[in-house]
VMD Tcl script that builds the backbone (N, CA, C; Angstrom):
set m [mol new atoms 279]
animate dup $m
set s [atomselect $m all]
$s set {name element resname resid chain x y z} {
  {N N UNK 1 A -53.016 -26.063 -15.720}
  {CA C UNK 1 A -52.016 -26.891 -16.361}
  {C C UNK 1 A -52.708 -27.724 -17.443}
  {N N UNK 2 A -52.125 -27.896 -18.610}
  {CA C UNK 2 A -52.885 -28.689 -19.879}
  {C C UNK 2 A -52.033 -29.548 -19.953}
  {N N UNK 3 A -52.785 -30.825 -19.967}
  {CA C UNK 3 A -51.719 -32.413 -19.524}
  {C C UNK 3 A -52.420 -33.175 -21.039}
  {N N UNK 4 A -51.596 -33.970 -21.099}
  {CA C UNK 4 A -51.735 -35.040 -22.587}
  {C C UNK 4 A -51.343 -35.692 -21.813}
  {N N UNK 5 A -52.431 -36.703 -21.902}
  {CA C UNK 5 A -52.640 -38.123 -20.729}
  {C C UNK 5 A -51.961 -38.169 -19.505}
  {N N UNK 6 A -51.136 -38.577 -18.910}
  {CA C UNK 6 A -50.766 -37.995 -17.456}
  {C C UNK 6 A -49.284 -37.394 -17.571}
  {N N UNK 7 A -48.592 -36.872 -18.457}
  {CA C UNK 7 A -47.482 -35.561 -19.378}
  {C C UNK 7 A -48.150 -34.290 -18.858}
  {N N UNK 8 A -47.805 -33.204 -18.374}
  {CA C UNK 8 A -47.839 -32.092 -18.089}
  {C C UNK 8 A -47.136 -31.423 -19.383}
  {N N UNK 9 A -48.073 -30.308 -19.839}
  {CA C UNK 9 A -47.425 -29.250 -21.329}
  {C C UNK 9 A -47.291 -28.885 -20.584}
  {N N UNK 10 A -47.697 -27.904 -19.782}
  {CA C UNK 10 A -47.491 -26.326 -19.433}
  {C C UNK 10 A -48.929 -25.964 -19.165}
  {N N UNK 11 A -48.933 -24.600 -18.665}
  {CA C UNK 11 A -49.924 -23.455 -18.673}
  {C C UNK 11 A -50.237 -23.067 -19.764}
  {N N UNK 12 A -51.592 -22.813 -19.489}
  {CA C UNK 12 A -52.266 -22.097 -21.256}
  {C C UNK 12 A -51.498 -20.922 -21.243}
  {N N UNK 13 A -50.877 -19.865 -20.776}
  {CA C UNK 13 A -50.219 -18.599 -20.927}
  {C C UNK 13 A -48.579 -18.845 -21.804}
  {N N UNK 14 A -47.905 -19.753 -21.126}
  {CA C UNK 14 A -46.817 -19.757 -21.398}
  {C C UNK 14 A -47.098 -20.936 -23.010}
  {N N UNK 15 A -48.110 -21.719 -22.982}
  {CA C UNK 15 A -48.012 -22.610 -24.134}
  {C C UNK 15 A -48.644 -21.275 -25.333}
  {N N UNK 16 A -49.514 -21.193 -25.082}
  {CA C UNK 16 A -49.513 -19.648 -26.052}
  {C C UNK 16 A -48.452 -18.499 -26.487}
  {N N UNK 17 A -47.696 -18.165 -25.446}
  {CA C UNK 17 A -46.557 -17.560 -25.991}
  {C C UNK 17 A -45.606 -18.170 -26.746}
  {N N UNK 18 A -45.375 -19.164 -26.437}
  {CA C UNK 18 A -44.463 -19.832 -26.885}
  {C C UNK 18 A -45.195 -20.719 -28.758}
  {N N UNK 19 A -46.478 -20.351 -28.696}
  {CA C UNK 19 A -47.188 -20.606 -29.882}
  {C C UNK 19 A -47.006 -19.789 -31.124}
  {N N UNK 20 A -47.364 -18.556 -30.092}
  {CA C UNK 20 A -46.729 -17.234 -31.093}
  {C C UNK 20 A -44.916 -16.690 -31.135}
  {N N UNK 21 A -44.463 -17.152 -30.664}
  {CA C UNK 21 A -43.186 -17.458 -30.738}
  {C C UNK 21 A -43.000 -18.245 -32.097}
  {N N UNK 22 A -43.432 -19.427 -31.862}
  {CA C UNK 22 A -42.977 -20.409 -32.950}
  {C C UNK 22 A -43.887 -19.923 -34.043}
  {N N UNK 23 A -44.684 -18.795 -34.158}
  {CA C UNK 23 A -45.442 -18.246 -35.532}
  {C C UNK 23 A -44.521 -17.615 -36.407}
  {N N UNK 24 A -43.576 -17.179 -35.422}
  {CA C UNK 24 A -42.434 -15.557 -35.968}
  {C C UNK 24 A -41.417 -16.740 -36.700}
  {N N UNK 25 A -41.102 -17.241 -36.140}
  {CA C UNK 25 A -39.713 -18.237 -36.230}
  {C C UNK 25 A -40.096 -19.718 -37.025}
  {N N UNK 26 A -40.955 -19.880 -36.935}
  {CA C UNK 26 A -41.425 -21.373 -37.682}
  {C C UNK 26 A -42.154 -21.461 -38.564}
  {N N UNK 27 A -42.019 -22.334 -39.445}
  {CA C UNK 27 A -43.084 -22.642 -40.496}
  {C C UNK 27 A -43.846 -24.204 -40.882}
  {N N UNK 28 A -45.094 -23.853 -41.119}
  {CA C UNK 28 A -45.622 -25.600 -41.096}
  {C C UNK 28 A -46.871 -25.525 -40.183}
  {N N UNK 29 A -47.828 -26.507 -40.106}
  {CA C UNK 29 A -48.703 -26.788 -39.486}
  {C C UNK 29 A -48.613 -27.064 -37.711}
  {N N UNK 30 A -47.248 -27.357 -37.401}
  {CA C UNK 30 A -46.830 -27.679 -36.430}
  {C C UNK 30 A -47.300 -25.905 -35.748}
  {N N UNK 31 A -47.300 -24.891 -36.123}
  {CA C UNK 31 A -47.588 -23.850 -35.745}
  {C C UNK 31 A -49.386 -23.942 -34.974}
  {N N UNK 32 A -50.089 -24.387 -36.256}
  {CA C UNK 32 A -51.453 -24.341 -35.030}
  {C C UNK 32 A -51.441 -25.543 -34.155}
  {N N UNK 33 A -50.813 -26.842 -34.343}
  {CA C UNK 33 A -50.938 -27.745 -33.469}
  {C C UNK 33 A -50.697 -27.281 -31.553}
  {N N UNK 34 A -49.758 -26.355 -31.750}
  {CA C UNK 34 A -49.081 -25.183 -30.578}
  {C C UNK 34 A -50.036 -24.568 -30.718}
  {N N UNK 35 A -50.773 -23.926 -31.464}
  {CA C UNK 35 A -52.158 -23.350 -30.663}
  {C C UNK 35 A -53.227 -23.912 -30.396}
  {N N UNK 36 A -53.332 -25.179 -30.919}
  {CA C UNK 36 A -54.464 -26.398 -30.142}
  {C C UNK 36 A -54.331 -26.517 -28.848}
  {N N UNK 37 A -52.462 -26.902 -28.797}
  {CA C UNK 37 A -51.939 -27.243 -27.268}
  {C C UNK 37 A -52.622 -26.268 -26.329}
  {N N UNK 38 A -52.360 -24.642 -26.505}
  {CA C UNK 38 A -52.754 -23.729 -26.011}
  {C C UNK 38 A -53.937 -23.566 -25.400}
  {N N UNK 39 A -55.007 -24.042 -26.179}
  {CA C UNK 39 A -56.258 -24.246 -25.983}
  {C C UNK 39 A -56.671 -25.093 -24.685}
  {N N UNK 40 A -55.558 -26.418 -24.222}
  {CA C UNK 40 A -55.930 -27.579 -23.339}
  {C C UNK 40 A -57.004 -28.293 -24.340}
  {N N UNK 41 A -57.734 -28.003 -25.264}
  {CA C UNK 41 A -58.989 -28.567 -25.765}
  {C C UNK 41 A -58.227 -29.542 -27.185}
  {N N UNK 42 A -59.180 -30.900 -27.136}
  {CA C UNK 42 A -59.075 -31.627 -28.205}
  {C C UNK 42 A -57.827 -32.830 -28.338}
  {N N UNK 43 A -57.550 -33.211 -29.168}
  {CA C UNK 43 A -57.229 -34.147 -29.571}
  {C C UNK 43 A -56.001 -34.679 -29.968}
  {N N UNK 44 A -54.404 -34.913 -29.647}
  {CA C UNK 44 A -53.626 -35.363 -30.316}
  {C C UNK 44 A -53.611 -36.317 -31.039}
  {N N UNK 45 A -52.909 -36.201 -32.528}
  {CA C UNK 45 A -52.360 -38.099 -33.314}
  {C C UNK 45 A -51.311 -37.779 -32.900}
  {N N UNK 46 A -50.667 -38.951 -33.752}
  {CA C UNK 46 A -48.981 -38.881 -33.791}
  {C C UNK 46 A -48.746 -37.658 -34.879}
  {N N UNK 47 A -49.684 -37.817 -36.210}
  {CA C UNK 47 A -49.417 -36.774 -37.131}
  {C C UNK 47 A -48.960 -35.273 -36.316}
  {N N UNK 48 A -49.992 -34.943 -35.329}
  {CA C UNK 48 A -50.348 -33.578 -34.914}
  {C C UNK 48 A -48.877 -33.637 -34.157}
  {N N UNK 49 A -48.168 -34.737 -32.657}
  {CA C UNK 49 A -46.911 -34.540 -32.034}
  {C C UNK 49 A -46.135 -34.239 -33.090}
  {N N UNK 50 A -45.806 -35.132 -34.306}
  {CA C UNK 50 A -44.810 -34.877 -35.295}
  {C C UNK 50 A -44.282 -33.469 -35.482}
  {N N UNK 51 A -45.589 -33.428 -35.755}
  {CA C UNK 51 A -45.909 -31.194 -36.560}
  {C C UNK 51 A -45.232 -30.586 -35.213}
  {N N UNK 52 A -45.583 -30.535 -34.261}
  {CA C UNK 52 A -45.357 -29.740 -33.342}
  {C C UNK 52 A -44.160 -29.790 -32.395}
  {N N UNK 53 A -43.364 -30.939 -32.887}
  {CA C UNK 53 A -41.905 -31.077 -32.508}
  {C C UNK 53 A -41.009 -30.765 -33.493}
  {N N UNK 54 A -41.772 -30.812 -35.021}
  {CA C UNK 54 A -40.576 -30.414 -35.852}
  {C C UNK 54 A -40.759 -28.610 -35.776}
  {N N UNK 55 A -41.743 -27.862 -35.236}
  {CA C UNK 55 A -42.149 -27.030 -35.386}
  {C C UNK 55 A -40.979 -26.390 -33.926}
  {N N UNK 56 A -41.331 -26.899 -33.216}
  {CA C UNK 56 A -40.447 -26.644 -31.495}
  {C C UNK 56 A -39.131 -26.784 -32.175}
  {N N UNK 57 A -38.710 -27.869 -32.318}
  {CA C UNK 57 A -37.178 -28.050 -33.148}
  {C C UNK 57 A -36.682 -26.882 -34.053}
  {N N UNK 58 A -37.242 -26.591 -34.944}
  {CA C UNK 58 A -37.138 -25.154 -35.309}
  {C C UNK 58 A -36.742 -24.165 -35.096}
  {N N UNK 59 A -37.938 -23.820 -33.827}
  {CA C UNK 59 A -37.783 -23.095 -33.220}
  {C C UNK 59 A -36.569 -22.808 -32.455}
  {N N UNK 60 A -36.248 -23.889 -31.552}
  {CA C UNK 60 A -35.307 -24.371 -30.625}
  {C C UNK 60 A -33.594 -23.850 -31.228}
  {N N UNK 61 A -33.703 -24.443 -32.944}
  {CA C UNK 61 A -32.615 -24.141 -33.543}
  {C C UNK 61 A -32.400 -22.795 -34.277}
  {N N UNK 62 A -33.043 -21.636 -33.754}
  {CA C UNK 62 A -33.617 -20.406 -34.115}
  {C C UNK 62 A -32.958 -19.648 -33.359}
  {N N UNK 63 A -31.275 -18.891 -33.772}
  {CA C UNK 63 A -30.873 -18.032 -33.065}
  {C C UNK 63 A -31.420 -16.870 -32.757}
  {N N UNK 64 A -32.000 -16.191 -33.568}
  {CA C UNK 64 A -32.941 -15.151 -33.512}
  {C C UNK 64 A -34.017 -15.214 -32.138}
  {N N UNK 65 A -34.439 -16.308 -31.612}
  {CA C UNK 65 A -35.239 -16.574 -30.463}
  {C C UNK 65 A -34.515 -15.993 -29.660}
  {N N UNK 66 A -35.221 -16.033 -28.529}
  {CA C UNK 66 A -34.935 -15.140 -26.906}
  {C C UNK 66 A -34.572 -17.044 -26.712}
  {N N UNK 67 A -33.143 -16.992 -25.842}
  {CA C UNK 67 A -32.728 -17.656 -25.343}
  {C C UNK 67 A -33.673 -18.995 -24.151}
  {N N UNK 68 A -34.828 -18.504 -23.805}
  {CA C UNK 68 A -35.491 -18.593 -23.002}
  {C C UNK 68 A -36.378 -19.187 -23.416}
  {N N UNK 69 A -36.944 -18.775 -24.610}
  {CA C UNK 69 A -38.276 -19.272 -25.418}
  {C C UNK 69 A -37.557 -20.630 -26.180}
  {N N UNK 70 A -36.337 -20.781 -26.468}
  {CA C UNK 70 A -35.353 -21.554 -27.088}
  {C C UNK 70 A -35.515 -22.972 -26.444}
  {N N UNK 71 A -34.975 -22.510 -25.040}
  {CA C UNK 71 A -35.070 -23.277 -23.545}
  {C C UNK 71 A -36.619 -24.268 -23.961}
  {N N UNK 72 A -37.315 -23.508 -23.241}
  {CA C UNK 72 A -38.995 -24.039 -23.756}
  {C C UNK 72 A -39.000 -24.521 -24.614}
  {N N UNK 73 A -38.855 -24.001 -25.554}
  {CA C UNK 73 A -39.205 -25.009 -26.954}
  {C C UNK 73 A -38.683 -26.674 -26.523}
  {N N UNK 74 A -37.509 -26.596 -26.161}
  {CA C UNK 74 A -36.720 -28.040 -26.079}
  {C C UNK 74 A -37.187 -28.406 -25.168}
  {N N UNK 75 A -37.779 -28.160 -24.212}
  {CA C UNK 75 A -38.637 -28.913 -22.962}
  {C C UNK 75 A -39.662 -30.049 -23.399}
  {N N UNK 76 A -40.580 -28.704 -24.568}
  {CA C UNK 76 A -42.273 -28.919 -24.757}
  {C C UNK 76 A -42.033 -30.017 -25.672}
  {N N UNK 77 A -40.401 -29.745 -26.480}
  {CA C UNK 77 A -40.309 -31.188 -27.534}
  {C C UNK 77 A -40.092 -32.639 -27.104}
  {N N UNK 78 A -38.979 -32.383 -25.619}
  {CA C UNK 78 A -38.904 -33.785 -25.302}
  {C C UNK 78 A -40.388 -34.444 -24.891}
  {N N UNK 79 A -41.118 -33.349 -23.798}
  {CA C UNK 79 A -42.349 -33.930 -23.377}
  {C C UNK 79 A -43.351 -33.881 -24.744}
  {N N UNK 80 A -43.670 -33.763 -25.214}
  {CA C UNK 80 A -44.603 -34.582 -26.629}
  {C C UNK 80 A -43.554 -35.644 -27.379}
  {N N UNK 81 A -42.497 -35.580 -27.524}
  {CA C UNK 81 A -41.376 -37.154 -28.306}
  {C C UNK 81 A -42.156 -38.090 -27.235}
  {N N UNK 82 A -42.024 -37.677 -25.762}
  {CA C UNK 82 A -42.089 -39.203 -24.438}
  {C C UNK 82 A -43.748 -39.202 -25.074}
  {N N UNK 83 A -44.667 -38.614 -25.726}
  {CA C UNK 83 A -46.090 -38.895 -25.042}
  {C C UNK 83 A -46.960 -39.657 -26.326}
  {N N UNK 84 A -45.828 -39.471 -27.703}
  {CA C UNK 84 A -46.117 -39.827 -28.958}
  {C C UNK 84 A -46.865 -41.095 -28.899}
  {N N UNK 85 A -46.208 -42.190 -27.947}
  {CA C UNK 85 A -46.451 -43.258 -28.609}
  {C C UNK 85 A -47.857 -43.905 -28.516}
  {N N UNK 86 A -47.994 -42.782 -26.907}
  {CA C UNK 86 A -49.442 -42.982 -26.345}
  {C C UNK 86 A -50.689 -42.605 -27.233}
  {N N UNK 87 A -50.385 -41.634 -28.663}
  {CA C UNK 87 A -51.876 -41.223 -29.400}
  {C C UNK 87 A -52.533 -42.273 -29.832}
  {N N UNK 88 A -53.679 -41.261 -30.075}
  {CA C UNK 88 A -54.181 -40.138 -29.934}
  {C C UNK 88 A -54.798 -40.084 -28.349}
  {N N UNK 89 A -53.704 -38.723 -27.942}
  {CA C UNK 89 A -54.014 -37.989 -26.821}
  {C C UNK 89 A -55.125 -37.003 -26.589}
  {N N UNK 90 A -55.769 -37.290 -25.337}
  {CA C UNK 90 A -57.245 -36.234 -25.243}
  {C C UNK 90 A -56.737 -35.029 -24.139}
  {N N UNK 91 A -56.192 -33.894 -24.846}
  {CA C UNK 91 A -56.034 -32.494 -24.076}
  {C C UNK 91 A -56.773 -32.297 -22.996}
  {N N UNK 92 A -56.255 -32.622 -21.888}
  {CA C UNK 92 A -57.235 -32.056 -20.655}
  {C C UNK 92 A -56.612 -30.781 -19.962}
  {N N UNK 93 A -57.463 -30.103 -19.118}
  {CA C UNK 93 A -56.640 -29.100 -18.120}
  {C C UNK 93 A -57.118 -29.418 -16.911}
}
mol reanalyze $m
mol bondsrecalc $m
mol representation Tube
mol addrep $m
């Protein structure tokens, strides 16, 4: 499990899919910030949550998505909006 300060993301498997998900469907930097997440390794700002919720949001609003990955997206956005205020967050697993 890869946690931003005591926030649970997800699993490195499913935060990776859902990385390359938001590659097909999204555009912006918010794309590698989702593959940082992926990693568990390094560092959140607020800059980096920003990117990666407008990037999820996107996504989220992306009929073309699998219903499911849609789902996720809006999860991974509320949990980084709640964890913003806390940066810069240190990626642990």
């Amino acid at each position: 499990m890869i946690r931003a300060g005591d926030t649970d993301l997800g699993d490195h498997t499913s935060l990776k899919l859902l990385a390359g998900e938001a590659a097909m469907h999204s555009r912006g930097p918010g794309v590698t910030v989702l593959y940082s997440l992926a990693s568990g390794r390094g560092r959140l700002t607020a800059d980096d949550v920003d990117q990666a919720v407008a990037a999820l949001e996107e996504l989220a609003a992306n009929t073309a998505a699998r219903d499911g990955v849609r789902g996720h997206a809006r999860a991974l956005r509320t949990r980084l909006a709640d964890v913003r205020g806390a940066t810069p967050i240190d990626l642990t697993t």
